[in-house]
C-alpha positions in Angstrom: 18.0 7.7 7.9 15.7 9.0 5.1 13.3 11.8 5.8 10.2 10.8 7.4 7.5 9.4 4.9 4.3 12.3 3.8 0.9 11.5 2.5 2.3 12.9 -0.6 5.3 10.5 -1.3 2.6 7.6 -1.8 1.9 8.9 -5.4 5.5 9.8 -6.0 6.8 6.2 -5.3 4.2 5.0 -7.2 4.6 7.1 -10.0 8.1 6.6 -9.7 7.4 2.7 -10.6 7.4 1.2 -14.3 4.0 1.1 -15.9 1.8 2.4 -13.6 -0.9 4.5 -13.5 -3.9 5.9 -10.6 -7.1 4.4 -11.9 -10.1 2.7 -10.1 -11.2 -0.2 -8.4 -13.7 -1.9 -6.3 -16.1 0.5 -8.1 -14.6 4.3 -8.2 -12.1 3.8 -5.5 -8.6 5.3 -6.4 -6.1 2.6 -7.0 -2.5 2.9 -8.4 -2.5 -0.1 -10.7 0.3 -1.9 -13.0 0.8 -2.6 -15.6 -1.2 0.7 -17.2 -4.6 -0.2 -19.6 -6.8 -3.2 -19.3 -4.9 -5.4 -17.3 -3.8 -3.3 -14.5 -3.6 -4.9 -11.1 -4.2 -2.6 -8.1 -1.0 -2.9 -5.1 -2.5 0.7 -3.6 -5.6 1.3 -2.7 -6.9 4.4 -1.2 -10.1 3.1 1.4 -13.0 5.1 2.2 -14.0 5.4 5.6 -16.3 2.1 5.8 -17.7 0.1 9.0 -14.8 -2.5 8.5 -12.2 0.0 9.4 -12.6 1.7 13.0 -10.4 3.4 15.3 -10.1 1.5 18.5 -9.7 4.4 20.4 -12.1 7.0 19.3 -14.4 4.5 17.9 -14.6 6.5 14.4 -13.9 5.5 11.1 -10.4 5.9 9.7 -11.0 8.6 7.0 -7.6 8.5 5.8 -6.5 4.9 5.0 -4.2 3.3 2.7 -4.0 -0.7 1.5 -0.6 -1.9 0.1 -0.2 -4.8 -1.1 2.0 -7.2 0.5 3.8 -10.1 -1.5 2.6 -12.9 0.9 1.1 -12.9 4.4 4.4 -13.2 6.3 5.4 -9.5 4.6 2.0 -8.7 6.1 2.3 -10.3 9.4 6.3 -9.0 9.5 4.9 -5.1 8.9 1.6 -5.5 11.4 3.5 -7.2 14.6 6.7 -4.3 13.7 5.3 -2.2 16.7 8.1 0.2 15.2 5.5 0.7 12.2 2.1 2.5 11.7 0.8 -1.0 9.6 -1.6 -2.9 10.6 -5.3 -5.0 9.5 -8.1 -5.7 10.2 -10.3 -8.3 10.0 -12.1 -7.7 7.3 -8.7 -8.5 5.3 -8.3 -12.2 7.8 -6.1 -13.7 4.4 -5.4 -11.5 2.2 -2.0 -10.0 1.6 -2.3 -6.3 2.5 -1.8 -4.0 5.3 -3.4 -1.0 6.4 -1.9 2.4 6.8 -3.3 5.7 8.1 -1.9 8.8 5.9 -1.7 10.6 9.0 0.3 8.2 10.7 3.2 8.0 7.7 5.5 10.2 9.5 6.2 7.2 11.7 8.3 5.8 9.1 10.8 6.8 6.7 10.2 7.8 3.2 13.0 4.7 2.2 10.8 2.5 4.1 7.6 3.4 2.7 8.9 3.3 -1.1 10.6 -0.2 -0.3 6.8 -1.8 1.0 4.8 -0.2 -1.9 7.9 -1.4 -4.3 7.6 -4.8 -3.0 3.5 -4.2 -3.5 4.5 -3.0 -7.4 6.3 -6.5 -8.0 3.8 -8.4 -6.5 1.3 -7.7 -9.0 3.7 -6.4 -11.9 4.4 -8.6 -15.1 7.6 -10.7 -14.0 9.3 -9.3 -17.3 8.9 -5.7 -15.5 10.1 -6.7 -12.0 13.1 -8.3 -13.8 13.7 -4.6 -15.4 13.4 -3.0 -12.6 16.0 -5.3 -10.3 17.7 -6.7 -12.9 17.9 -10.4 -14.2 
């Protein structure tokens, strides 16, 4: 098994990937996008705490949250009901292909498992000529 997964490996993976690069979205919100420039689609998304997002248990926002993209809603659904994962949603994404992570939960899963999710996040929005780079024809 890989070592466990740190806050700090999200931005290595991602970096890691083909044309990408940490930009902004939804406003100022950091996002790692692909491909780089114009048309750069965001598949990680660091959230600010926000009234969507609350802690069932202590009732406080989650100040520390991460959005991956998924490639459909089964990936979604597959990593949320994986009680064996830290992933999970909310309502306020009821249909759209992402999950929700807490950086301080990461050490749940391993580092291999983390890169595979925001790799599969990368291809989803990537240019099909890059994913076919990356994995081969």
């Amino acid at each position: 098994m890989s070592r466990r997964a740190r806050p700090e490996d999200i931005d290595e993976i991602c970096g890691s990937l083909p044309e990408t690069e940490l930009g902004t979205s939804w406003g100022d919100l950091p996002t790692w996008k692909v491909p780089r420039g114009e048309k750069g689609k965001g598949f990680v998304l660091y959230r600010p705490p926000g009234r969507t997002a609350i802690d069932p248990e202590t009732g406080k926002m989650y100040d520390d949250l991460v959005v991956i993209v998924t490639p459909t809603e089964v990936e979604k659904h597959a990593l949320v009901e994986d009680e064996s994962t830290p992933f999970f949603t909310i309502d306020h994404f009821k249909g759209f292909s992402a999950v929700l992570v807490q950086q301080s939960r990461l050490g749940e899963i391993g580092r291999d498992e983390l890169a595979e999710v925001i790799t599969d996040a990368w291809a989803t929005k990537a240019p099909q000529k890059l994913v076919r780079e990356l994995f081969g024809e």
